[in-house]
TORKOL-4160 file (C-alpha; in steps of 0.2 Angstrom, whole numbers, padded with zeros to 4 digits, m for minus):
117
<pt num="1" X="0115" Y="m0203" Z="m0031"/>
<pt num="2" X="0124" Y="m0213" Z="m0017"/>
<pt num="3" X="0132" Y="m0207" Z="m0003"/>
<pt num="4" X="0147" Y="m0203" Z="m0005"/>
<pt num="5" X="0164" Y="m0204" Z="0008"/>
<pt num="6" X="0172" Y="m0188" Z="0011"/>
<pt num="7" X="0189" Y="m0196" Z="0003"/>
<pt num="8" X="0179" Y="m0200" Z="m0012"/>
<pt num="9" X="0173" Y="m0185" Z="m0015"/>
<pt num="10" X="0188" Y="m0176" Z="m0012"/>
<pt num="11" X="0196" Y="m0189" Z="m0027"/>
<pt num="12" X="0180" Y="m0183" Z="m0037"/>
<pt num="13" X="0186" Y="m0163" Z="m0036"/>
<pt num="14" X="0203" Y="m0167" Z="m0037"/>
<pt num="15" X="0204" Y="m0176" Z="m0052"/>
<pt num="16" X="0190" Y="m0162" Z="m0061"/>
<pt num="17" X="0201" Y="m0151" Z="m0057"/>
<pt num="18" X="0218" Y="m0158" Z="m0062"/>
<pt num="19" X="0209" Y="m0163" Z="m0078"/>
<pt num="20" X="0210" Y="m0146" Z="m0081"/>
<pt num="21" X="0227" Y="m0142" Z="m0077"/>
<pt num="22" X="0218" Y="m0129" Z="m0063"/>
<pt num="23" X="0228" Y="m0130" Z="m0050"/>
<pt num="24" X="0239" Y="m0117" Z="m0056"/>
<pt num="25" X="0226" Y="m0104" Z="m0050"/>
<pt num="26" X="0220" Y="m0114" Z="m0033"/>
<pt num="27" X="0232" Y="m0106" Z="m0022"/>
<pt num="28" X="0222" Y="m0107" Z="m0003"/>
<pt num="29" X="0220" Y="m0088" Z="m0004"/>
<pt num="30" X="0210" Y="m0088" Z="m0022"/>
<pt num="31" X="0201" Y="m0106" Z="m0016"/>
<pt num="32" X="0196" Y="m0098" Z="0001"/>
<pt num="33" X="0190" Y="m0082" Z="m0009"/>
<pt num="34" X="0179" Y="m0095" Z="m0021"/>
<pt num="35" X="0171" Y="m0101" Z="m0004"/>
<pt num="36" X="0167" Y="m0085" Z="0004"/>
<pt num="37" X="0158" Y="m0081" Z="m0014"/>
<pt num="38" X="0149" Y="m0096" Z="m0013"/>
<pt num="39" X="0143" Y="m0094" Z="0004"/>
<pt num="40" X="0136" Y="m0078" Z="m0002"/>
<pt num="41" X="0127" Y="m0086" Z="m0017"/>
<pt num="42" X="0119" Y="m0095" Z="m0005"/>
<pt num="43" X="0114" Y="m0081" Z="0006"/>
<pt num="44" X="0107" Y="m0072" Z="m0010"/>
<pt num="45" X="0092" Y="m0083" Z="m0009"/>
<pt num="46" X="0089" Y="m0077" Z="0005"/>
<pt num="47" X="0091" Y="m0061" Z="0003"/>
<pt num="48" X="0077" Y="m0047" Z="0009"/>
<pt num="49" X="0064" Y="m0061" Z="0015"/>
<pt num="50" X="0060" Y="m0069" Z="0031"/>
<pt num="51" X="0047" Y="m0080" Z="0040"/>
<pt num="52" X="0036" Y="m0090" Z="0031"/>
<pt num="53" X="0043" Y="m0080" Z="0014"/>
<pt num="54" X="0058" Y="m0086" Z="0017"/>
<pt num="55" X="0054" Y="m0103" Z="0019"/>
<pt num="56" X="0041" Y="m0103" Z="0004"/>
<pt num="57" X="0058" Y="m0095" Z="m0006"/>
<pt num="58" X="0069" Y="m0108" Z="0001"/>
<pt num="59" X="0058" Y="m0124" Z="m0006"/>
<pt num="60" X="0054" Y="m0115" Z="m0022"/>
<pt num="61" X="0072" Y="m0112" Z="m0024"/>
<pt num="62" X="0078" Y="m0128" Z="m0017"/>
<pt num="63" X="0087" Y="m0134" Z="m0033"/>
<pt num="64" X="0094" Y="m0120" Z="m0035"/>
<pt num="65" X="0101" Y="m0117" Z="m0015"/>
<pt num="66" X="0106" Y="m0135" Z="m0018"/>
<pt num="67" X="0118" Y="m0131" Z="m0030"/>
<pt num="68" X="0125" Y="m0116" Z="m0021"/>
<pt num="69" X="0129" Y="m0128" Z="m0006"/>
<pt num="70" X="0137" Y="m0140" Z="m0018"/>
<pt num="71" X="0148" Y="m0125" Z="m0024"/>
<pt num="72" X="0152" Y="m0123" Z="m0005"/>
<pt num="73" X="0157" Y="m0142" Z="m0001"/>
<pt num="74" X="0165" Y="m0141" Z="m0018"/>
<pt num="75" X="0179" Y="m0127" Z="m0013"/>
<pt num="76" X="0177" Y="m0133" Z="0007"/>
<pt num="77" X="0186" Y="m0150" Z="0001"/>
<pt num="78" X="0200" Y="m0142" Z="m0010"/>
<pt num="79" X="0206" Y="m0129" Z="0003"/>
<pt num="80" X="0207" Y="m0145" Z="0013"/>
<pt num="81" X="0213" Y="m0157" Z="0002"/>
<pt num="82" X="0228" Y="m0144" Z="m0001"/>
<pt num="83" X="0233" Y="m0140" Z="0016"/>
<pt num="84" X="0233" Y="m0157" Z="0021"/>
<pt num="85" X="0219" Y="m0155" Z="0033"/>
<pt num="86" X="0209" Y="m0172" Z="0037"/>
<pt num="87" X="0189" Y="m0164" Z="0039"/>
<pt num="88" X="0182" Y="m0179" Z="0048"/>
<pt num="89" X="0196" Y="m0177" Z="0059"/>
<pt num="90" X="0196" Y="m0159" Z="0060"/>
<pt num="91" X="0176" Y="m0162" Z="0062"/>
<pt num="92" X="0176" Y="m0173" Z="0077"/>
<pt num="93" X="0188" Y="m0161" Z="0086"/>
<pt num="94" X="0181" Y="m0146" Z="0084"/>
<pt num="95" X="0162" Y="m0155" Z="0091"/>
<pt num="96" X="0171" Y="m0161" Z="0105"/>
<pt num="97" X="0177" Y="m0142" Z="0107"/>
<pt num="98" X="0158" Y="m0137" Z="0105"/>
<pt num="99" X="0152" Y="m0150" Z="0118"/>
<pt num="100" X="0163" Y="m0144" Z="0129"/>
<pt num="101" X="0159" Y="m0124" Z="0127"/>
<pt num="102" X="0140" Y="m0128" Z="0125"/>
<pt num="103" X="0137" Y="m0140" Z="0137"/>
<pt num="104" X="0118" Y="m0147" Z="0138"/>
<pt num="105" X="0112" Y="m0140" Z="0152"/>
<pt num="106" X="0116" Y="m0125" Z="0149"/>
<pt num="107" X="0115" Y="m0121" Z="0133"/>
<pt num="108" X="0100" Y="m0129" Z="0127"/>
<pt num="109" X="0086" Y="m0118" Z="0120"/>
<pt num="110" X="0098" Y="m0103" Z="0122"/>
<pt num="111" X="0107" Y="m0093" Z="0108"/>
<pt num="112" X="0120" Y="m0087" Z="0119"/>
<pt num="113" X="0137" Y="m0086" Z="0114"/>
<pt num="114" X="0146" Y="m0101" Z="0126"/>
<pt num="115" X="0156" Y="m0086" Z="0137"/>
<pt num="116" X="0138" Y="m0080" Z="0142"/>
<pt num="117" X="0130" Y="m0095" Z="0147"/>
């Protein structure tokens, strides 16, 4: 499969879903709530395991884990697509946010939330 641009896959999940006369039911509440139950598909997989179970799960399952995170980007792209909201945009901002909160130097190797660094 080629990498695809945002935009274009927006247009992709767009049109599968107009196709369908869905967007009826996409209202950002119901699309968010499809996220969040994505997300915890994914989780599921992890569910009750860590370490090297985890990982071992995690590559036996990776098709599987794969789709879930599709799901994810799947809804991700809606919500955004419907409120208007540019992610690569929105993306670069919010890393500039991080760099700024988490600079190198201190941050690096540490798990601390940036107001206890």
């Amino acid at each position: 499969m080629s990498k695809q641009t945002l935009a274009a896959l927006t247009a992709q999940i767009v049109a599968f879903r107009d196709a369908r006369d869905w967007a009826q039911f996409h209202n950002p509440k119901d699309v968010a709530l499809s996220l969040s139950l994505e997300v915890g598909e994914v989780l599921e997989h992890m569910q009750w395991v860590n370490g090297e179970a985890l990982q071992t799960r995690l590559t036996e399952r990776r098709e599987a884990v794969g789709e879930e995170l599709a799901d994810v980007l799947y809804y991700t792209l809606l919500l955004a697509h419907d409120l208007g909201i540019e992610l690569d945009t929105a993306f670069a901002a919010k890393m500039a946010r991080n760099a700024e909160k988490y600079p190198v130097a201190k941050a690096r190797g540490s798990s601390k939330k940036y107001t206890e660094l």
